[in-house]
Backbone as numpy.savetxt, mean C-alpha at the origin, in Angstrom:
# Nx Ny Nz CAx CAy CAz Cx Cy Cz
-25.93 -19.95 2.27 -24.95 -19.15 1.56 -24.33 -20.02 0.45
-24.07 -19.59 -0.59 -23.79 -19.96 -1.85 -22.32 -20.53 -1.73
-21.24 -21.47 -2.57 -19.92 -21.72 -2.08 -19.30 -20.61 -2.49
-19.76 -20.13 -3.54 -18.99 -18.94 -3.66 -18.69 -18.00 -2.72
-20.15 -17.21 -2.57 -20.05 -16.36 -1.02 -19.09 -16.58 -0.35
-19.38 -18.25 0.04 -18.41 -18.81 1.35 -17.16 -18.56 1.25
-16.59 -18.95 0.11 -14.97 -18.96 -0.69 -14.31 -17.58 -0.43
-15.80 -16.92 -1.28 -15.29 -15.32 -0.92 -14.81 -14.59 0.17
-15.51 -15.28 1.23 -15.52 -14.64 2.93 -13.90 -15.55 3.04
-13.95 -16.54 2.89 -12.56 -17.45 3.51 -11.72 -16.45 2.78
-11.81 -16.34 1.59 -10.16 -15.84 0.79 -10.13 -14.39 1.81
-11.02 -13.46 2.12 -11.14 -12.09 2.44 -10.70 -12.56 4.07
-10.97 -13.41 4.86 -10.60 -13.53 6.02 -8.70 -14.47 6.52
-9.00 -14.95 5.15 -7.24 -15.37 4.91 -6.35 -14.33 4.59
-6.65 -12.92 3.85 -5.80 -12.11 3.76 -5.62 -11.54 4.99
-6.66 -11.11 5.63 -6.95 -10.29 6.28 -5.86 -10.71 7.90
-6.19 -11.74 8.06 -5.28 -12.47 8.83 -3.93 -12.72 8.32
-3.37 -12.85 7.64 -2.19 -12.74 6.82 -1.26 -11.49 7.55
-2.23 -10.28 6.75 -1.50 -8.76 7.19 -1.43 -8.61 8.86
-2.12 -9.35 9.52 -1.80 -9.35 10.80 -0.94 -9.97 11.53
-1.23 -11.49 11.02 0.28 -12.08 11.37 1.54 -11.97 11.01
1.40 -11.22 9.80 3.18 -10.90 8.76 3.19 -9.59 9.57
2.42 -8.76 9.83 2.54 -7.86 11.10 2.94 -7.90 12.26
2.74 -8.98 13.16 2.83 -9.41 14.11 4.09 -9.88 14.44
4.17 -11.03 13.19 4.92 -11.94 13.24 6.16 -11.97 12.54
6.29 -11.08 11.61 7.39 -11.13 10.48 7.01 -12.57 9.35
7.50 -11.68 8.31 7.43 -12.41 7.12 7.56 -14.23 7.18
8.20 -14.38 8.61 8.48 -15.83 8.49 8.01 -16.55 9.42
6.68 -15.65 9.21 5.01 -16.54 9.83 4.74 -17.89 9.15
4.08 -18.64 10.04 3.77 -19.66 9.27 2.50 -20.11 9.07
1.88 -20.56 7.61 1.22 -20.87 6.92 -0.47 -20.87 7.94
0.26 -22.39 8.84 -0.27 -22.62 10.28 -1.37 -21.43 11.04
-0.02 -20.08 11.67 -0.42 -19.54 12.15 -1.66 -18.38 10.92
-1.88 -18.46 9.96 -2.21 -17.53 9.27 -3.75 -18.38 9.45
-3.63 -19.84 9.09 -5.32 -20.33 9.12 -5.65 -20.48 10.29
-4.80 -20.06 11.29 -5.51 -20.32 12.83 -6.26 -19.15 13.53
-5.51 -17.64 12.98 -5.71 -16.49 13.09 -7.47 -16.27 12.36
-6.86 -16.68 10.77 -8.64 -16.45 9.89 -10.10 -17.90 10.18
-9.55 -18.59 11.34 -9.99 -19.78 11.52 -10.59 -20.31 10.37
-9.70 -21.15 10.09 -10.14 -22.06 8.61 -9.10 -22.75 8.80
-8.82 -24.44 7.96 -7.82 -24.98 7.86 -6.61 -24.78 6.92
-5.73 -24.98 6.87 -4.68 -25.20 6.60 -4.90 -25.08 4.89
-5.70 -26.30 4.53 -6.24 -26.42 3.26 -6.97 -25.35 2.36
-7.69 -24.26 3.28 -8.58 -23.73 3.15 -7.34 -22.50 2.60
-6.29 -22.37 2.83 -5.76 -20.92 2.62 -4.73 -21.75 1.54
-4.40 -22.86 1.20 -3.75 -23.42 0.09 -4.71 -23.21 -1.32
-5.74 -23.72 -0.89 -7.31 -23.45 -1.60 -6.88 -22.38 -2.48
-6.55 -21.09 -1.51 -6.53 -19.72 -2.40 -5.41 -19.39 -2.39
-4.34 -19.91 -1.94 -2.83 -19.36 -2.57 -2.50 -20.67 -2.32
-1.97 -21.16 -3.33 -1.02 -21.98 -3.65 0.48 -22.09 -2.64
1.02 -21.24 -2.81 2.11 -20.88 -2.41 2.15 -19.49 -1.36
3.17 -19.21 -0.09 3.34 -18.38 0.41 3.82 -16.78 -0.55
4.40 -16.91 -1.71 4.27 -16.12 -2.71 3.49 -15.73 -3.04
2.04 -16.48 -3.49 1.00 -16.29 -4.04 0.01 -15.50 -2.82
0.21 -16.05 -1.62 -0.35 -15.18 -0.55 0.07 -13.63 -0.03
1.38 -13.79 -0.62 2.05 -12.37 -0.30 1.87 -11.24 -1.12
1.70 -11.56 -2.76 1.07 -11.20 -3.90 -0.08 -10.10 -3.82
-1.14 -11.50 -3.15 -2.41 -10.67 -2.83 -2.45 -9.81 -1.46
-1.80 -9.97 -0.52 -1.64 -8.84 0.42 -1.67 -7.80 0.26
-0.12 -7.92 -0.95 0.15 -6.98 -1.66 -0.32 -6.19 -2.27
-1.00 -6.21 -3.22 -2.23 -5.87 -3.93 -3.43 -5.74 -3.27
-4.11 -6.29 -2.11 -4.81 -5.57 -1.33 -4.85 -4.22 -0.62
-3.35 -4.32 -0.29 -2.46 -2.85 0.63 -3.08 -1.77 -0.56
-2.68 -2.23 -1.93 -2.63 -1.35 -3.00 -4.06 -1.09 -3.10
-5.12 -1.84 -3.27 -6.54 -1.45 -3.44 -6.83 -0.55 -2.13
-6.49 -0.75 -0.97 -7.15 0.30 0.06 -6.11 1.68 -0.13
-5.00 1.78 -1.07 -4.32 2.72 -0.85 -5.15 3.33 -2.03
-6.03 3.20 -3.21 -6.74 3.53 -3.77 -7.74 3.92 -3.70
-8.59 3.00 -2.58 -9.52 3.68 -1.73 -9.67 5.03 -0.86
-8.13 4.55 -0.49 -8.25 6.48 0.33 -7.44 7.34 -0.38
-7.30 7.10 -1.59 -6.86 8.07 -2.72 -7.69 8.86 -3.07
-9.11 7.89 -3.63 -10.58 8.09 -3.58 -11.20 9.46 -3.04
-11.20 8.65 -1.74 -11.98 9.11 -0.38 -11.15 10.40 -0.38
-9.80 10.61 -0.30 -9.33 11.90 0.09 -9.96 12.87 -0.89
-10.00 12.34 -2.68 -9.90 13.14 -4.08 -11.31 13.86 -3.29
-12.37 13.34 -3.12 -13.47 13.93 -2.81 -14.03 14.86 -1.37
-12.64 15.24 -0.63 -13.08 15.77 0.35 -12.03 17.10 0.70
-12.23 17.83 1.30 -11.58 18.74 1.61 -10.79 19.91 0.81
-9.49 19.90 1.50 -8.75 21.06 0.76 -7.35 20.29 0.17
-7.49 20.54 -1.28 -6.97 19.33 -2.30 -5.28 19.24 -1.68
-4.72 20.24 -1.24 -3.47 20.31 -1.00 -3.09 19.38 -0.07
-3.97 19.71 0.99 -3.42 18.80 2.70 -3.90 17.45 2.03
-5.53 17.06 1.37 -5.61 16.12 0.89 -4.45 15.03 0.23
-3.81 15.80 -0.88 -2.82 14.82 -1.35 -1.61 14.83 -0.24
-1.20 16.14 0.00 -0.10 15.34 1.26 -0.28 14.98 2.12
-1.56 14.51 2.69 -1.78 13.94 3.94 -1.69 12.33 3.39
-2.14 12.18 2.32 -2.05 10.49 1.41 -0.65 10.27 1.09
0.39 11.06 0.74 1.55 10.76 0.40 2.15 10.17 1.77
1.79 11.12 3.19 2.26 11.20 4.44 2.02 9.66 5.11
1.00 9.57 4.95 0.45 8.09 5.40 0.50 6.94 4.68
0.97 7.35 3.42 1.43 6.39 2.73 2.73 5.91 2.97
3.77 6.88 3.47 4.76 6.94 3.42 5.06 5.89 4.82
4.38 6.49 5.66 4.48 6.02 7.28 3.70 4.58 7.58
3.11 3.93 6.16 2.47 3.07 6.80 3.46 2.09 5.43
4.30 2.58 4.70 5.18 1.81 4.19 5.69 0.35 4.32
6.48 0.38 5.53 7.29 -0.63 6.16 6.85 -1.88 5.71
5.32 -2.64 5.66 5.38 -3.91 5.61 5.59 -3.86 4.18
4.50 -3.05 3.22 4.39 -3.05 1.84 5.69 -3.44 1.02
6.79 -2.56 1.63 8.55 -2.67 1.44 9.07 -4.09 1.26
8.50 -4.64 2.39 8.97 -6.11 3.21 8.29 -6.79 2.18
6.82 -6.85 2.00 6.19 -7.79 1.08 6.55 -7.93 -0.37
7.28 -6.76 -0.82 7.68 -6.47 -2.16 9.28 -7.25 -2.51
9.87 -6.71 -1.13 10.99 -6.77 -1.32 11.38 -8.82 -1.10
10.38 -9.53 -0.09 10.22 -10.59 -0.51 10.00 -11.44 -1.83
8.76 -10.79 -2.35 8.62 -11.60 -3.46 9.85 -11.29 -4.69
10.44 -10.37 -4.86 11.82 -10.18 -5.37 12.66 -10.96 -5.25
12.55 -11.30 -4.03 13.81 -12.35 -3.42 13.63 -13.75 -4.14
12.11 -13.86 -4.16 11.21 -15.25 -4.64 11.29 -15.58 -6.13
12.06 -13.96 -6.96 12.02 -14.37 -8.72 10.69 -13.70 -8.74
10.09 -13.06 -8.27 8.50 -12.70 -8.81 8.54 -11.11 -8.32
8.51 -10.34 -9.75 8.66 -8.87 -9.72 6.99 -8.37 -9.46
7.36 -7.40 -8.66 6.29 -7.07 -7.94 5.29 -6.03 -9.44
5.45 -5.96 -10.48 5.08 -5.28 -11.59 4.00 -6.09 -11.94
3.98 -7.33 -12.24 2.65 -8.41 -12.47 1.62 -8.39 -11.06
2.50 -8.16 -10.12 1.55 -8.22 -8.96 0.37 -6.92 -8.73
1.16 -5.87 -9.05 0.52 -4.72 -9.05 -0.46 -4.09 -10.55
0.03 -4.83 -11.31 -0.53 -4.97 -12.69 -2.10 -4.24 -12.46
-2.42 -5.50 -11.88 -4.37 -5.29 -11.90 -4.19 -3.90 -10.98
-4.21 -3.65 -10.25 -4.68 -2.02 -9.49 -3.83 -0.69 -9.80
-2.84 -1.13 -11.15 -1.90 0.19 -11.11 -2.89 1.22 -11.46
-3.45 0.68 -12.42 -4.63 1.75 -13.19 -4.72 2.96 -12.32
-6.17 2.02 -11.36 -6.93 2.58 -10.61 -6.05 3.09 -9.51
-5.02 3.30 -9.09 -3.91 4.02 -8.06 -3.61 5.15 -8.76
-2.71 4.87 -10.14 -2.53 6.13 -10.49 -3.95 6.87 -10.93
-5.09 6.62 -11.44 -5.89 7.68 -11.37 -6.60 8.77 -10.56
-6.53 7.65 -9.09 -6.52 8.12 -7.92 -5.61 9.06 -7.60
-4.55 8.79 -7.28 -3.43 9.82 -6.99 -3.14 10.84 -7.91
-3.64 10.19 -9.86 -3.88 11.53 -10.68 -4.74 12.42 -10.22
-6.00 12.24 -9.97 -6.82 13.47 -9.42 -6.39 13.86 -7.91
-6.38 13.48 -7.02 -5.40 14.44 -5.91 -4.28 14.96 -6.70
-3.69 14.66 -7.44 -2.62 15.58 -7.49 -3.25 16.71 -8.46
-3.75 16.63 -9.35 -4.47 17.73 -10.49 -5.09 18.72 -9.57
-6.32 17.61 -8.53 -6.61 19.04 -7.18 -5.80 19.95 -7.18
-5.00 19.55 -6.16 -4.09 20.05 -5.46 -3.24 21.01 -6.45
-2.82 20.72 -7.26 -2.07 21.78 -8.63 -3.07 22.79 -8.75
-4.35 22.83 -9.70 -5.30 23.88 -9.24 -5.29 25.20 -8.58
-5.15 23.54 -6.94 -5.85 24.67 -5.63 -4.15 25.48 -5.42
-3.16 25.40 -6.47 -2.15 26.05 -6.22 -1.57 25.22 -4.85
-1.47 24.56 -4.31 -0.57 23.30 -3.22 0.68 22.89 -4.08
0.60 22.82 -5.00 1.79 21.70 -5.58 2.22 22.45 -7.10
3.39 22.17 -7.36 3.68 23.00 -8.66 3.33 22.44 -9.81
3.34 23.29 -10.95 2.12 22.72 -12.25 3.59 21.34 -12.93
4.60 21.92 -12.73 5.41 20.90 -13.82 5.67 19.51 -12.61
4.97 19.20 -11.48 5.16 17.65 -11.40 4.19 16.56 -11.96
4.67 15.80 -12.08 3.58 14.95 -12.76 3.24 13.76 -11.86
2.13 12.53 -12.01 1.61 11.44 -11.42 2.78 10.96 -11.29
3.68 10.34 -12.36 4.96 9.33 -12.29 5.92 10.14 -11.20
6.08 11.12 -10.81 6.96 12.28 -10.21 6.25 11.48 -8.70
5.35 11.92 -8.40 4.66 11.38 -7.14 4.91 9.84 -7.07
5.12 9.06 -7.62 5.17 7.59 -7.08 6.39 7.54 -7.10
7.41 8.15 -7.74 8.91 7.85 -7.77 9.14 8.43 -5.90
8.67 9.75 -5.94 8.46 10.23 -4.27 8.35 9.24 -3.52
7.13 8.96 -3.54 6.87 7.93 -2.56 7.36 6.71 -2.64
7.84 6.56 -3.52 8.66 5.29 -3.09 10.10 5.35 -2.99
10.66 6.46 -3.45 11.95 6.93 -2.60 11.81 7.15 -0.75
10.70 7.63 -0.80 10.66 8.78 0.72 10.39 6.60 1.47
9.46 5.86 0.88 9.05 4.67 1.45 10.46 3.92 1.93
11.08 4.18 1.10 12.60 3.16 1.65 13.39 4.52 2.40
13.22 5.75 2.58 14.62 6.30 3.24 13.41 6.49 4.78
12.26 7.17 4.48 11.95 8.14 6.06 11.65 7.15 7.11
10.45 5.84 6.82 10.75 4.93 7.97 11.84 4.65 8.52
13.23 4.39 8.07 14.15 4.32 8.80 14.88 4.73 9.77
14.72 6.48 9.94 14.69 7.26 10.66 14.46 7.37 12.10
14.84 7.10 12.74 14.19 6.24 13.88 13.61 7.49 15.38
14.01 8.43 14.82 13.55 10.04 16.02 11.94 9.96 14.88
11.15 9.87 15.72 9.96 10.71 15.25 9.73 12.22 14.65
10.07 12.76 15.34 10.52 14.32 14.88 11.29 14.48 13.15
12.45 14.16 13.69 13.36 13.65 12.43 12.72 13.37 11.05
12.25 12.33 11.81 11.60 11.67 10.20 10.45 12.65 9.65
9.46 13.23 10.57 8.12 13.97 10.42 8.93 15.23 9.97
10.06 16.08 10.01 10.26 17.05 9.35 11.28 16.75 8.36
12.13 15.46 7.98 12.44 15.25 7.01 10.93 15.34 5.98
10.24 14.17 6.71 9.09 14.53 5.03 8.92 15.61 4.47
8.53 16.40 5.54 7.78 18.08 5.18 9.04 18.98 4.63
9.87 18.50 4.56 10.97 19.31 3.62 11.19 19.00 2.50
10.94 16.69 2.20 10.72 16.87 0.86 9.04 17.31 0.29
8.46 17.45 1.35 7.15 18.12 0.41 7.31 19.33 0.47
8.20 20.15 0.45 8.64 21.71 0.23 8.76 21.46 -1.19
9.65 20.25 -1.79 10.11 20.57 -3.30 8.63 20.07 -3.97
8.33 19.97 -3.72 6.63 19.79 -4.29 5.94 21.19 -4.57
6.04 22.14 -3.72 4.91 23.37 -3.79 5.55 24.55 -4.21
5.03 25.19 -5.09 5.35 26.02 -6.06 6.44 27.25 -5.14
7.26 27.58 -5.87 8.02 28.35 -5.43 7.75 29.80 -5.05
């Protein structure tokens, strides 16, 4: 295998372990436990982030590429309506660390806008076509727009996890996705 390959697999098995231990563990995991988890040394995850910033960065931006992926995956399947609110829904509910990782590097002087830079594109185009579906298939009303949906979700990301009744929170959402669908 080529060093590259190799590099490639380490950086992909250093994130990957990352989101599990900052999962696990809270943000104030250590370095340690992250190359012990992706078994590699210590060196090996300095290699590709410099800094615990720089590791949180790309988490970050990973979260964001698979939230693109099943932006994707949803645009091409089903019935466009449940499609996009089932992605807003699970976006919403799988929030919590994304919050934490953002709201860290903030803390760090490093605005999460450069971080997200490289995948904004490809998110909002994603979530542009679910939402255009879904408008169409008549689900959602014609005057919201892409920027309308991320302001959502990232309002609904800091208030509905908090919520702590299951119920609660699952019909708070579905009431703000009432102001979503045409009257």
């Amino acid at each position: 295998m080529s060093p590259r390959a190799d590099a490639a697999r380490n950086r992909a098995r250093v994130l990957e372990a990352a989101q599990e231990v900052f999962a696990a563990e809270g943000l104030g995991a250590s370095t340690e436990q992250i190359a012990r988890r992706a078994g590699v040394g210590v060196g090996t995850v300095f290699r590709h982030f410099p800094t615990k910033e720089a590791l949180l960065s790309a988490v970050l931006a990973a979260r964001l590429e698979t939230l693109a992926d099943e932006a994707e995956r949803l645009a091409a399947d089903g019935d466009p309506g449940t499609a996009l609110f089932d992605f807003m829904a699970r976006t919403v509910e799988a929030s919590g660390p994304k919050v934490a990782y953002a709201d860290a590097l903030e803390r760090a002087g490093i605005g999460t806008d450069q971080v997200v830079a490289p995948v904004r594109g490809r998110v909002t185009k994603a979530v542009g076509v679910l939402l255009e579906r879904a408008q169409q298939a008549g689900a959602v009303r014609d005057d919201v727009a892409v920027a309308q949906v991320f302001v959502f979700i990232h309002g609904a990301s800091r208030a509905v996890p908090t919520i702590a009744d299951d119920g609660v929170r699952a019909a708070t959402l579905r009431m703000m996705f009432d102001g979503l669908r045409p009257r």
